[in-house]
VMD Tcl script that draws the C-alpha trace (Angstrom):
set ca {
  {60.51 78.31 48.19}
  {61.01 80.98 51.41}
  {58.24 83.25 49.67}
  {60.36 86.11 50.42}
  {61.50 89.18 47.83}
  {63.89 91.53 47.24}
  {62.76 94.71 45.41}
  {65.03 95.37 42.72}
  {67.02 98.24 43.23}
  {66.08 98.59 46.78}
  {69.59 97.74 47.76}
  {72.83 99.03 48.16}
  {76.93 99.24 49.51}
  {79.06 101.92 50.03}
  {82.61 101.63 48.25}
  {85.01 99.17 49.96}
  {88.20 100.97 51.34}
  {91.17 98.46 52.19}
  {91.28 98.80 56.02}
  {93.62 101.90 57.63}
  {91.93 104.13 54.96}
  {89.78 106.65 54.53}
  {86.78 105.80 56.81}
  {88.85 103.53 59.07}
  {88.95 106.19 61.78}
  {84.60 106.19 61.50}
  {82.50 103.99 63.58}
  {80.93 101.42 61.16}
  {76.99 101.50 62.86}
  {77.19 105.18 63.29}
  {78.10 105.17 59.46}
  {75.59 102.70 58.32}
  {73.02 104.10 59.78}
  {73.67 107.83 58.10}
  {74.18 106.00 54.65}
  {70.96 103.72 55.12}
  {69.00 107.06 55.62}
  {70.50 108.43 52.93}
  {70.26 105.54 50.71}
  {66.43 104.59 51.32}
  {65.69 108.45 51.14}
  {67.04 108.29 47.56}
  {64.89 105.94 46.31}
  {61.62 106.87 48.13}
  {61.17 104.01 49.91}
  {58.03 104.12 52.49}
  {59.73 103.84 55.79}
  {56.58 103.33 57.69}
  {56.45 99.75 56.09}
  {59.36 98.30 57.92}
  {58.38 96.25 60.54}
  {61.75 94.25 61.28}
  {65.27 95.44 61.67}
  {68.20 92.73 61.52}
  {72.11 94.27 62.02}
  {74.64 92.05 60.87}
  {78.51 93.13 62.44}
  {81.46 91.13 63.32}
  {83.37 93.81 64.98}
  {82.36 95.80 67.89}
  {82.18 99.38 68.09}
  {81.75 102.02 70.70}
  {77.92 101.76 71.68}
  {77.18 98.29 69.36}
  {75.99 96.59 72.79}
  {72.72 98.25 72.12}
  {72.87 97.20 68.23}
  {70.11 97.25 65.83}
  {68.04 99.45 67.56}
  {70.11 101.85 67.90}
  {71.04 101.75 64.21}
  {67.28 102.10 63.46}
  {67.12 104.79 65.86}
  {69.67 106.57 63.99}
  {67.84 106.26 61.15}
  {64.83 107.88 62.36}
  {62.61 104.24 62.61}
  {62.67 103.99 66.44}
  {59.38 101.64 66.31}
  {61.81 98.97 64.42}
  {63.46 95.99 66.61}
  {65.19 93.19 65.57}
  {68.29 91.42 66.31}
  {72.26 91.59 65.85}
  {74.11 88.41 63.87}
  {77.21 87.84 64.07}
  {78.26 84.70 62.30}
  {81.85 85.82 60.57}
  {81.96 85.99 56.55}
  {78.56 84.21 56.57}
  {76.89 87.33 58.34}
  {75.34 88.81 55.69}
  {73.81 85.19 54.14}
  {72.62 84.04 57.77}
  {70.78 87.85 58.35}
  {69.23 87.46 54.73}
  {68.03 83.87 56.18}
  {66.17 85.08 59.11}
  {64.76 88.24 57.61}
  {63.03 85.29 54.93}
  {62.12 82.89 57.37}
  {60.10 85.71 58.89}
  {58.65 87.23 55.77}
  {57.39 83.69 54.67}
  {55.78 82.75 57.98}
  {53.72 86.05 58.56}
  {55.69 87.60 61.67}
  {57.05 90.57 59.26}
  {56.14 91.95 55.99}
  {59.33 94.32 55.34}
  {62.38 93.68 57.07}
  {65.54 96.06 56.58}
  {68.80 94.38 56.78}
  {71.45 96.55 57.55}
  {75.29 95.13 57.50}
  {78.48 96.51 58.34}
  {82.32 96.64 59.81}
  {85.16 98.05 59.96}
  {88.13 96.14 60.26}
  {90.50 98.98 60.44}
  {91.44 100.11 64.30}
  {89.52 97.20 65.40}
  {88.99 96.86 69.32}
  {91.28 95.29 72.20}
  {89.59 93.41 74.68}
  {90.91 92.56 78.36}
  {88.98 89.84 79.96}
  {89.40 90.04 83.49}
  {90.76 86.95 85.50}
  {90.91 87.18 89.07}
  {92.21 83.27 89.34}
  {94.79 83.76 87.26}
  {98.38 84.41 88.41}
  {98.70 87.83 89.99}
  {95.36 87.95 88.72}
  {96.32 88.83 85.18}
  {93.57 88.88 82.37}
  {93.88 88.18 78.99}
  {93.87 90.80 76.02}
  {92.66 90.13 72.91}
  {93.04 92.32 69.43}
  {89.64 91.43 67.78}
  {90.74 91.08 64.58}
  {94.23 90.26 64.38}
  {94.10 88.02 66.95}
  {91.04 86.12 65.41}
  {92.50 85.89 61.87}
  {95.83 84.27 63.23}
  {94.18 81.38 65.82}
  {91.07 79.59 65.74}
  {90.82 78.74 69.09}
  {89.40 75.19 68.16}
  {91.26 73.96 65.24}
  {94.51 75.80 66.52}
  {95.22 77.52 63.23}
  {95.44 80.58 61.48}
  {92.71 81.52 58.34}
  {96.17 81.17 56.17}
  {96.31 77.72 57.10}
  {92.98 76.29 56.01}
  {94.17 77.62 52.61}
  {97.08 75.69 52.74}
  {95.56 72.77 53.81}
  {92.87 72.69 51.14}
  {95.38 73.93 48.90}
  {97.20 70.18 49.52}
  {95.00 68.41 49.94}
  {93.79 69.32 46.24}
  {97.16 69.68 44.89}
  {96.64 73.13 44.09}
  {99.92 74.79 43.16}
  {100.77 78.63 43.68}
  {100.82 79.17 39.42}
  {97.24 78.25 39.72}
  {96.58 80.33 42.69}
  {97.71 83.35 40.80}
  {95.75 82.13 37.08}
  {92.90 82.74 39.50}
  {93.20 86.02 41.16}
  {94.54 87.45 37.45}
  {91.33 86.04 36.56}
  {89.24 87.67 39.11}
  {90.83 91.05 38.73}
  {90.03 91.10 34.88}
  {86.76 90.35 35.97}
  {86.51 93.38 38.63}
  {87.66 95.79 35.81}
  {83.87 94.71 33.54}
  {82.22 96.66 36.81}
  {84.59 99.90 36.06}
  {84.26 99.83 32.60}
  {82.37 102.42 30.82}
  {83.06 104.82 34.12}
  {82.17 102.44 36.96}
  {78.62 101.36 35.03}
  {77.99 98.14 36.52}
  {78.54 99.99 40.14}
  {76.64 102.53 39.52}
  {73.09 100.05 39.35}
  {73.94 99.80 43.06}
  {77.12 101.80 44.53}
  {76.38 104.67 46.66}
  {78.80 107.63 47.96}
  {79.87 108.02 51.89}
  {80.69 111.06 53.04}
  {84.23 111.20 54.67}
  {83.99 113.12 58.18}
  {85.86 113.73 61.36}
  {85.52 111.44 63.91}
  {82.79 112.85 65.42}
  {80.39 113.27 61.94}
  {80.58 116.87 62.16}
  {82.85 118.23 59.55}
  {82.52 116.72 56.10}
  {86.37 116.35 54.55}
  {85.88 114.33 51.66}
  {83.85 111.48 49.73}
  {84.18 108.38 49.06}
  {82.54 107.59 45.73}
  {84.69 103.73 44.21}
  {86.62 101.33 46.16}
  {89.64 102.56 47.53}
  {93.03 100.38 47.96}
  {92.65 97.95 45.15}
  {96.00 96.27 44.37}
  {97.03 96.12 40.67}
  {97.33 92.75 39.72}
  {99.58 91.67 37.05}
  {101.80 88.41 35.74}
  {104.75 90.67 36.60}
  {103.59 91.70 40.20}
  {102.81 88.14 40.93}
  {105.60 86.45 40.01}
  {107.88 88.38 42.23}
  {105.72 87.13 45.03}
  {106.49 84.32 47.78}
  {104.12 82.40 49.58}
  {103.30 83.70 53.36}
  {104.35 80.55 54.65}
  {108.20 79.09 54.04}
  {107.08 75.70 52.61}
  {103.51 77.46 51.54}
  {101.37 77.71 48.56}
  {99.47 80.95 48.99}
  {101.05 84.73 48.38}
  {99.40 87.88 49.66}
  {98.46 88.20 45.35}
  {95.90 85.35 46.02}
  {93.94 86.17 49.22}
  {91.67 89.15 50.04}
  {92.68 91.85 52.32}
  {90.63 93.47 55.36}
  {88.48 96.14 54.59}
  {85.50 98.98 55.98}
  {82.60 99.16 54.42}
  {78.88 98.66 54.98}
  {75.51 97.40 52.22}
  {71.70 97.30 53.09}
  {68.74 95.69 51.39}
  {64.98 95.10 51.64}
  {63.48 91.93 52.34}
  {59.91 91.46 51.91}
  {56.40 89.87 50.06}
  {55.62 89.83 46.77}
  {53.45 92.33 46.92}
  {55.32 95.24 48.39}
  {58.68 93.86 46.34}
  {56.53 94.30 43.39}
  {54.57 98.04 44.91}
  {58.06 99.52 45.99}
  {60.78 97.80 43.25}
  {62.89 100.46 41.12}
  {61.40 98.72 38.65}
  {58.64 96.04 39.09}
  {58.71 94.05 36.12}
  {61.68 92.37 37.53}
  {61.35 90.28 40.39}
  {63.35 88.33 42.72}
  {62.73 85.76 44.90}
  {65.15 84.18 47.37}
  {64.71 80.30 46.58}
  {66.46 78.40 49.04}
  {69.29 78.15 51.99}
  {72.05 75.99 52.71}
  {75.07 75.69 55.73}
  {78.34 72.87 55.77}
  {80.84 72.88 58.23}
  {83.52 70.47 57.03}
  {86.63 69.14 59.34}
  {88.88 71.11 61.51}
  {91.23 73.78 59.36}
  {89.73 73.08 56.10}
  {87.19 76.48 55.39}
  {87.40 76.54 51.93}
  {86.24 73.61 51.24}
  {82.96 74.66 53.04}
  {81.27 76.47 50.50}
  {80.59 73.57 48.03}
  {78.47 71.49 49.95}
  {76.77 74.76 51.57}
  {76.08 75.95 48.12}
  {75.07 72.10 47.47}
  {72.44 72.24 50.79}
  {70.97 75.49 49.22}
  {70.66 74.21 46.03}
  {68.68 70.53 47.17}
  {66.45 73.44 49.31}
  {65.71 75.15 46.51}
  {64.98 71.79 44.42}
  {67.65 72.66 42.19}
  {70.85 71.46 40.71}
  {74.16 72.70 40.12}
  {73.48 72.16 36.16}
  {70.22 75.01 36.43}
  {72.29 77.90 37.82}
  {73.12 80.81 35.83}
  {75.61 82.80 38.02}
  {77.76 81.85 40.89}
  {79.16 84.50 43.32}
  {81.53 83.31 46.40}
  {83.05 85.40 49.39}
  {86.42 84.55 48.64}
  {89.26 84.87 50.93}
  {91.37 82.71 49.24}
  {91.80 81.86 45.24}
  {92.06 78.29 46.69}
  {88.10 78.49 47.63}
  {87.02 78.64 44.12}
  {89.56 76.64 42.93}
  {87.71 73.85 45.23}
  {84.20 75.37 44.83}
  {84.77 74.44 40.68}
  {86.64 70.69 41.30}
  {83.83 69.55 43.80}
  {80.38 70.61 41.66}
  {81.63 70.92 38.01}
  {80.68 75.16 37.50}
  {83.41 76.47 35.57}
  {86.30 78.10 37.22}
  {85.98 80.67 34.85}
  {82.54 82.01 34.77}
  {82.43 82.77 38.74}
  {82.61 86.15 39.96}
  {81.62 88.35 37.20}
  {81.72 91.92 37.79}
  {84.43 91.25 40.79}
  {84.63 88.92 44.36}
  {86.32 89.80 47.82}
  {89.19 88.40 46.44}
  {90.04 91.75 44.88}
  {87.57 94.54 46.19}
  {88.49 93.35 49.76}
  {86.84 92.38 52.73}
  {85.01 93.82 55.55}
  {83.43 91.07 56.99}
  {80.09 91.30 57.93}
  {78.56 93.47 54.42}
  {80.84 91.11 52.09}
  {78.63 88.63 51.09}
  {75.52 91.43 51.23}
  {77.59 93.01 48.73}
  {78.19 89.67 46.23}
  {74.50 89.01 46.24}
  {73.65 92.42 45.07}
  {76.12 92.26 42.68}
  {74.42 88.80 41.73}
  {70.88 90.12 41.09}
  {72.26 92.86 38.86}
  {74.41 90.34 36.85}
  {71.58 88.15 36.57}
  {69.50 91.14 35.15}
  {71.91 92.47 32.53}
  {71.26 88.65 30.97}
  {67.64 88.57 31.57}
  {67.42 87.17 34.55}
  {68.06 83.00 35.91}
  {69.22 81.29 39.01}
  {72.11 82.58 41.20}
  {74.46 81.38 44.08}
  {75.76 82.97 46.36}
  {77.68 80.81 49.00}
  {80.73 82.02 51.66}
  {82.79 79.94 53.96}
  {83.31 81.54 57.62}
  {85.22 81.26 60.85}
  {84.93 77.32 62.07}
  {85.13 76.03 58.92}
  {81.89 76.81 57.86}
  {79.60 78.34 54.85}
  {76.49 79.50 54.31}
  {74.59 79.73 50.31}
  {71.57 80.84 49.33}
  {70.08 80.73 46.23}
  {67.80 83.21 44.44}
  {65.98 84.32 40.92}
  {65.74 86.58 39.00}
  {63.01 87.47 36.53}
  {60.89 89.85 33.89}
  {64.55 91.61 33.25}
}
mol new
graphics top color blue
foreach p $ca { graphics top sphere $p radius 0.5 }
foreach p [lrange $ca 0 end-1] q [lrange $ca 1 end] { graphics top cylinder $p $q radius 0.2 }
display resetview
């Protein structure tokens, strides 16, 4: 057990917006920090008691050298230090790691974590190369460049779907049974005018550039793609001799999520509401071979599990960052949890994908599907750049 809690209710995201969109012209810290403010302010939390600050981003922004302090600076805690991850998809799982680590040996009591990117207008790099002929550097589009080459396996993202997609014979009719799936799932949290959302979803404010001039708000996730038996039948895979179609993987996305980490005691002082607790159990990482990612999350979800002194036949509710419909299709075939009952509420599959606040947003989503049934055990696990994953497992209970 990590001996580390999450208040209920002392979480939160913004709305996802599918990248190019409305706050893809806003830089993501300088956003997260206003909405973190905004967001803790809300709910009254004691801002004196933070004593750790950890920033998870994939993407840099203008002035994200200087990172987590200056996000905390932002937000008005300039005593609060704490480091920057960057670990790919698995950003959010890894900074949820080392805020517990640190809560459950003594070096903090109340960490913030504080995740977001923007994927939209992301930066081009020129690395200078003096050696090179007519001393010509190289450039380097963050993003695009990173989705489309792993510079150690020597393949694109799309690829490791294909190859896992072969290697368990997984054809593109059953790629699409799954993202219909998912989709009918994402329309539970809208039901009954965005309900399920609403237990954690919080507006952004849509500004210039600059964060002067407020033009607009962003209350639900914008750029969802309808997806229907119609829409994905007239669909081709990416690749000429390929499985997977642009209906069954995510798309890139802005969009940031913060949460609490902390002891028992100040969970319990500071929750929403304290009769519910919940404890992270237990955390797991797998790197599996060379342009194979999806298959990554199983045994990382498998590691977390063993950690936690669970099994696979205890768990309540699975959640999974996933980029492809292949990586649950795997995720289900290699432990035995049904296909079906993953991703209640809705997955990155269909609300999109921003990177570093992706899987920060699943395991929010988690505790509040775990305490409409009661509470029980949850999963969380999310493969990342280099064909690895990161899991955790948590709790919830008194719901």
């Amino acid at each position: 057990m990590t001996r580390a809690f999450i208040p209920y209710g002392i979480y939160w995201s913004t709305p996802f917006a599918k990248w190019q969109g409305p706050i893809g012209h806003l830089n993501s810290l300088r956003l997260a920090a206003n909405v973190g403010k905004q967001a803790l302010a809300a709910k009254r939390f004691p801002m004196d008691r933070i004593d750790l600050g950890i920033l998870g981003h994939t993407n840099p922004q203008h002035g994200s050298f200087y990172g987590l302090p200056w996000v905390t600076g932002m937000m008005g805690i300039d005593q609060v230090a704490g480091p920057s991850v960057q670990q790919a998809c698995a950003t959010s799982a890894r900074a949820l790691q080392m805020a517990a680590a640190q809560v459950a040996d003594g070096s903090a009591q109340c960490a913030l974590l504080i995740t977001a990117d923007r994927c939209s207008n992301g930066p081009i790099v020129y690395y200078p190369d003096p050696s090179a002929p007519g001393g010509t550097g190289i450039t380097e589009r963050w993003v695009l460049d990173n989705f489309a080459m792993d510079p150690y396996a020597r393949n694109a993202m799309l690829d490791t779907a294909e190859n896992v997609a072969a290697r368990f014979g997984v054809s593109t009719a059953e790629q699409h049974e799954v993202a219909l799936a998912r989709y009918a799932q994402y329309q539970q949290a809208l039901a009954n005018d965005r309900a399920f959302q609403r237990r954690y979803m919080v507006d952004v404010a849509i500004t210039d550039s600059g964060f002067r001039k407020q033009t607009g708000t962003l209350s639900a996730d914008d750029g969802i793609f309808a997806t229907t038996v119609e829409g994905l039948a007239r669909l081709k895979p990416v690749k000429p001799d390929g499985t997977v179609t642009f209906g069954s993987q995510t798309h890139p996305a802005d969009g940031n999520a913060g949460v609490i980490v902390t002891t028992r005691e100040l969970a319990r002082e500071v929750a929403s509401d304290p009769a519910i607790v919940v404890e992270l159990l237990g955390f797991g990482q797998a790197r599996v071979e060379k342009g194979h990612m999806p298959m990554a999350v199983a045994p990382a979800v498998m590691a977390a599990l063993k950690n936690a002194k669970l099994d696979i036949g205890e768990v309540d509710a699975v959640k999974t960052h996933n980029p492809f419909a292949v990586n649950d299709i795997a995720f289900a075939r290699e432990t035995g949890f049904p296909l079906e009952k993953m991703n209640n509420y809705g997955c990155s599959l269909i609300w999109g994908h921003p990177q570093g606040p992706t899987g920060l947003r699943s395991v929010i989503e988690l505790i509040e599907e775990l305490a409409l049934r009661g509470g029980g055990v949850g999963v969380f696990g999310g493969c990342a750049a280099g064909d690895s994953a990161v899991a955790l497992v948590l709790r919830v209970a008194g719901a």
